[in-house]
PATOR-86090 format. One record per residue (C-alpha): residue in one letter; x, y, z; residue number from 0. Coordinates in Angstrom, 3 decimals. Each point is the difference from the previous one (the first is absolute). Last residue first. Layout:
% residues N
PT, A, X, Y, Z, NUM
...
% end
This chain:
% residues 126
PT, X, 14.803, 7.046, -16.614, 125
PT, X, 3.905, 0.390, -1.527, 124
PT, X, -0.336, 3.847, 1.153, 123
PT, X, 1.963, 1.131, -2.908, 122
PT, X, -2.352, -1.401, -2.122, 121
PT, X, -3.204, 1.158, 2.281, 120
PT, X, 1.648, 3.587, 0.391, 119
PT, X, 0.505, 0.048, -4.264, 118
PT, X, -3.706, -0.810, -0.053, 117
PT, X, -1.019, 2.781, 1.625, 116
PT, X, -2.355, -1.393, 3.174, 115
PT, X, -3.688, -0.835, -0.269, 114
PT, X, -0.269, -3.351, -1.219, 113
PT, X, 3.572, -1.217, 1.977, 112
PT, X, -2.317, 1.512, 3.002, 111
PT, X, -3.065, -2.432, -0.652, 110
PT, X, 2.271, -3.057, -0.868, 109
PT, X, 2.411, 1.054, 3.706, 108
PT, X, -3.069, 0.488, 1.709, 107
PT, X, -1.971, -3.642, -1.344, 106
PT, X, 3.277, -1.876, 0.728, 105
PT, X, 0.484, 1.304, 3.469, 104
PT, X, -3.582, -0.355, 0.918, 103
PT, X, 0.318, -4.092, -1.224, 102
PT, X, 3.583, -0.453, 2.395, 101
PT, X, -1.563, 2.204, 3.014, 100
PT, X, -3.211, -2.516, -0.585, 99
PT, X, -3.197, 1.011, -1.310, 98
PT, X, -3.734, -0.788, 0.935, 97
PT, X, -0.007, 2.530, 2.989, 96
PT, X, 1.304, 2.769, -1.987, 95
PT, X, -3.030, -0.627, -1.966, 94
PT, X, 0.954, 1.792, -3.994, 93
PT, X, -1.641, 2.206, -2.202, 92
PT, X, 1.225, -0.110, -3.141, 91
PT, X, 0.598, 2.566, -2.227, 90
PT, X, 0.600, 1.047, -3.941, 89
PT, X, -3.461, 2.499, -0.394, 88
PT, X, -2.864, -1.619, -2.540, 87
PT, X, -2.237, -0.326, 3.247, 86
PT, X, 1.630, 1.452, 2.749, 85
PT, X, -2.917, 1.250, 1.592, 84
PT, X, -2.361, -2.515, -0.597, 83
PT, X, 2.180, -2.553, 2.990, 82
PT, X, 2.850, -2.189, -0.590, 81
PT, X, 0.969, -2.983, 1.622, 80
PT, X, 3.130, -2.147, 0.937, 79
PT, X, 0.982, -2.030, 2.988, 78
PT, X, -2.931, -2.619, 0.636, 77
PT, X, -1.064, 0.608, -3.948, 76
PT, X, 3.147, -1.916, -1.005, 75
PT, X, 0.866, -0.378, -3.604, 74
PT, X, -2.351, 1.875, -1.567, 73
PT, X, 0.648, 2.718, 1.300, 72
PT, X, 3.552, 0.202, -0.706, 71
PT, X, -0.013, -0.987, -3.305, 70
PT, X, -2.692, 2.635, -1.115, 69
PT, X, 2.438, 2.672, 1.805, 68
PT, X, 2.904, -1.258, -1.591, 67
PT, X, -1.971, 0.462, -3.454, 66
PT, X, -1.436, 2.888, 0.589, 65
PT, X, 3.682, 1.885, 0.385, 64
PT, X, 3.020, -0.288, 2.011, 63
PT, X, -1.383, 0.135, 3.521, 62
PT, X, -0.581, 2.561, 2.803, 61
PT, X, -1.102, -1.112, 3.275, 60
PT, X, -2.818, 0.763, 1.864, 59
PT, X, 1.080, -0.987, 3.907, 58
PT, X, -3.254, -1.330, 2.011, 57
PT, X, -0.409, -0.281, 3.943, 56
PT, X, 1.243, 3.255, 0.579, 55
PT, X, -3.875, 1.492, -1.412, 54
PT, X, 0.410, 3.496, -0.804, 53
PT, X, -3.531, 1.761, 0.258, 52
PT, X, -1.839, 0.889, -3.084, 51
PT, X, -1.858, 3.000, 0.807, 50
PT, X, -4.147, -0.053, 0.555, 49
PT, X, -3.210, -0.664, -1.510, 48
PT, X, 0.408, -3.462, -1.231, 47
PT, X, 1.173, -1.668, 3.346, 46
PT, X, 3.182, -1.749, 0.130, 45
PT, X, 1.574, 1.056, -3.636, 44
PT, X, 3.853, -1.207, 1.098, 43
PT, X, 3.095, 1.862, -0.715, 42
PT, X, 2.733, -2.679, -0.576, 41
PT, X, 3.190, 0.797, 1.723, 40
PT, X, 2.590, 0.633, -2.600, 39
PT, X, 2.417, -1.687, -2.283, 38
PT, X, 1.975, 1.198, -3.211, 37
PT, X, -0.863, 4.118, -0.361, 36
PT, X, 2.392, 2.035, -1.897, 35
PT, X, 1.986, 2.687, 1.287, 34
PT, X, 1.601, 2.788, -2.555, 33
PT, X, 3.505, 0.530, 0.578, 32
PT, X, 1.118, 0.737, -3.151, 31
PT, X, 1.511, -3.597, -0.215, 30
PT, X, -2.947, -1.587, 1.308, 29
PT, X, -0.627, -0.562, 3.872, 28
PT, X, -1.663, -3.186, 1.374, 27
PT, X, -2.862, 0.639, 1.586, 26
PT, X, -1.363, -1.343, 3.136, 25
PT, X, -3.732, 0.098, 2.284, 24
PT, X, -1.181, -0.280, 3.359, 23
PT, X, -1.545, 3.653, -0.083, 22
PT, X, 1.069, 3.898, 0.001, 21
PT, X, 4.007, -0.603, 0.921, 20
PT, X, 0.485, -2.260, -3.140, 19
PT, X, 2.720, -2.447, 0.109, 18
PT, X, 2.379, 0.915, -2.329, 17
PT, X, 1.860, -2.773, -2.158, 16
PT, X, 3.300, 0.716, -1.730, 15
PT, X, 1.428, -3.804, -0.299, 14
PT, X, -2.009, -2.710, 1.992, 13
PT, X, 0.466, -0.808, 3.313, 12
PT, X, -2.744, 2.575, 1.091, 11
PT, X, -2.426, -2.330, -1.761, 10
PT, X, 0.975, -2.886, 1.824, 9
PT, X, -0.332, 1.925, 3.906, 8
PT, X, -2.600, 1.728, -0.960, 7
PT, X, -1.989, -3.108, -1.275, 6
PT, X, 1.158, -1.862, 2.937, 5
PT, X, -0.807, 2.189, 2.235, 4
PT, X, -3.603, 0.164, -1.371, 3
PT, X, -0.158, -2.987, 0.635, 2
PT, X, 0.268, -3.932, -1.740, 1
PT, X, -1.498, -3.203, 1.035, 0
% end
């Protein structure tokens, strides 16, 4: 079972990643020094009326495309879901309490790798 100390703890591992000071979220810088999004807190839709509230139960994760995401949730609906909302975007949402430290390191590092300038991910080696 995986935490939210784990995610911050295995996505602060990785090269040029800012943990946002607003929410439970991280970015991994570009070369300008732009921050894009890789894994967040999901914001769940509790009552219809009102705010999403962050729910630290459930990392979305970026992924490569619709394809990775189709793979994904279709391969184990215990640990992966989606929800209307991202509907045609490339992101998983994710049970911290279905994943392993070995699993949530795998799905950070793929979702950051997506995000990150590709000459940081080659000289990376992730």
């Amino acid at each position: 079972m995986a935490t939210q100390n784990d995610v911050r703890r295995i996505a602060l591992s990785l090269p040029r990643v800012v943990e946002s000071d607003k929410r439970f979220a991280f970015s991994v810088t570009d070369d300008k020094g732009k921050e894009k999004g890789f894994a967040w807190a999901w914001n769940e839709r509790i009552d219809p009326k009102k705010p999403r509230v962050p729910n630290p139960k459930v990392l979305v994760v970026r992924v490569a495309d619709e394809v990775e995401k189709q793979m994904l949730l279709g391969g184990d609906d215990e640990k992966f879901f989606t929800e209307p909302h991202y509907n045609g975007y490339p992101a998983v949402l994710v049970r911290l309490s279905a994943v392993d430290a070995d699993e949530l390191r795998e799905l950070l590092t793929d979702a950051w790798r997506a995000k990150a300038p590709r000459a940081l991910v080659r000289a990376s080696g992730l």
